[in-house]
C-alpha positions in Angstrom: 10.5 -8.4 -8.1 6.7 -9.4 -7.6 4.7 -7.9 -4.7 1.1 -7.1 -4.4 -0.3 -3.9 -3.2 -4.3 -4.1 -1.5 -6.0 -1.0 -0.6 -9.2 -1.2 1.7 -12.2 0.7 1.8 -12.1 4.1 -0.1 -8.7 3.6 -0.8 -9.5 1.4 -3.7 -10.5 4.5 -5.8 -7.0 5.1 -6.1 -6.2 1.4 -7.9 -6.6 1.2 -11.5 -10.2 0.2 -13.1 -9.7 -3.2 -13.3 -7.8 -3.7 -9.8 -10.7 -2.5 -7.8 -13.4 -5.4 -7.8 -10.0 -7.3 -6.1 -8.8 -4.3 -4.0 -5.3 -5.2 -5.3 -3.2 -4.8 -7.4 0.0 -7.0 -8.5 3.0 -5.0 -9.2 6.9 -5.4 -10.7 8.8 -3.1 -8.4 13.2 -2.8 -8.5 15.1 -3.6 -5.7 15.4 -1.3 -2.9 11.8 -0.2 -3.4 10.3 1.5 -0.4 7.1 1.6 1.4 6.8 5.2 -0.2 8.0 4.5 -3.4 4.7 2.3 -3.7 2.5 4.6 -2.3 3.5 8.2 -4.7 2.5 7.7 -7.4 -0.3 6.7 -6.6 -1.4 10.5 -5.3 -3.0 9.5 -2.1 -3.4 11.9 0.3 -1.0 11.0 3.4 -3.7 12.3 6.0 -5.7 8.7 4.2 -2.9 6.1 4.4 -3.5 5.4 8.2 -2.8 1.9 8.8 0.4 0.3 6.7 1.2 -3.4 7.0 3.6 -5.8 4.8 2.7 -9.5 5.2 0.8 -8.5 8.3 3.3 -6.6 9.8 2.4 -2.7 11.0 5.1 -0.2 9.4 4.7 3.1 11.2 4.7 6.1 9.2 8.8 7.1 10.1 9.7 3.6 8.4 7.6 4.2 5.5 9.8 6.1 3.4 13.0 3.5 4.4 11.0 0.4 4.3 12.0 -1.6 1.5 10.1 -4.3 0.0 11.1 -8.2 -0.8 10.2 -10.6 -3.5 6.0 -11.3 -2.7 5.8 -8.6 -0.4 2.2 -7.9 0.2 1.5 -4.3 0.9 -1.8 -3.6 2.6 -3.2 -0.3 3.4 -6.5 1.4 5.2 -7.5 4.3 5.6 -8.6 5.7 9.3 -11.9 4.2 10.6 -14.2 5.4 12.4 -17.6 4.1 13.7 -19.8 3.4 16.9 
C-alpha cells in the first residue's frame, strides 16, 4: 500500500538525498505495517521522534509500535522544539 512519510526540521537528515528538498518521502509499505515499522530503519534516535501524527492525528509513543498504517497514510514527524 502507498503512504507518505514527512519529517520536519532536523529530522529530514534522516530521509534519503533526494527526499529532503520535499521533507517526504513516498513509500510502499505491507499490510499491518506499524508506526515503528516506518520509523527503524530509518535509525533515528527515539529521544528525536517527539511529536507522531497520521493524517493529523497525534499517536503517542505506547501506540507507536501497534499503530498500523492504511492505504495514503500520511506519517508526519518532529522532533522536540524549543524556543522563546
Amino acid at each position: 500500500m502507498n503512504v507518505t512519510l514527512k519529517l520536519y526540521a532536523t529530522l529530514s537528515d534522516y530521509l534519503p538525498v533526494e527526499a529532503r528538498r520535499t521533507n517526504q518521502l513516498p513509500m510502499q509499505v505491507g499490510d499491518g505495517t506499524t508506526v515503528m515499522d516506518v520509523i527503524s530503519p530509518l535509525q533515528m534516535p527515539a529521544k528525536l521522534v517527539h511529536l507522531v501524527l497520521i493524517n493529523g492525528h497525534f499517536v503517542p509513543p505506547a501506540a507507536r509500535a501497534t499503530r498500523a498504517l492504511a492505504e495514503g497514510d500520511v506519517l508526519a514527524i518532529w522532533p522536540p522544539i524549543a524556543g522563546g
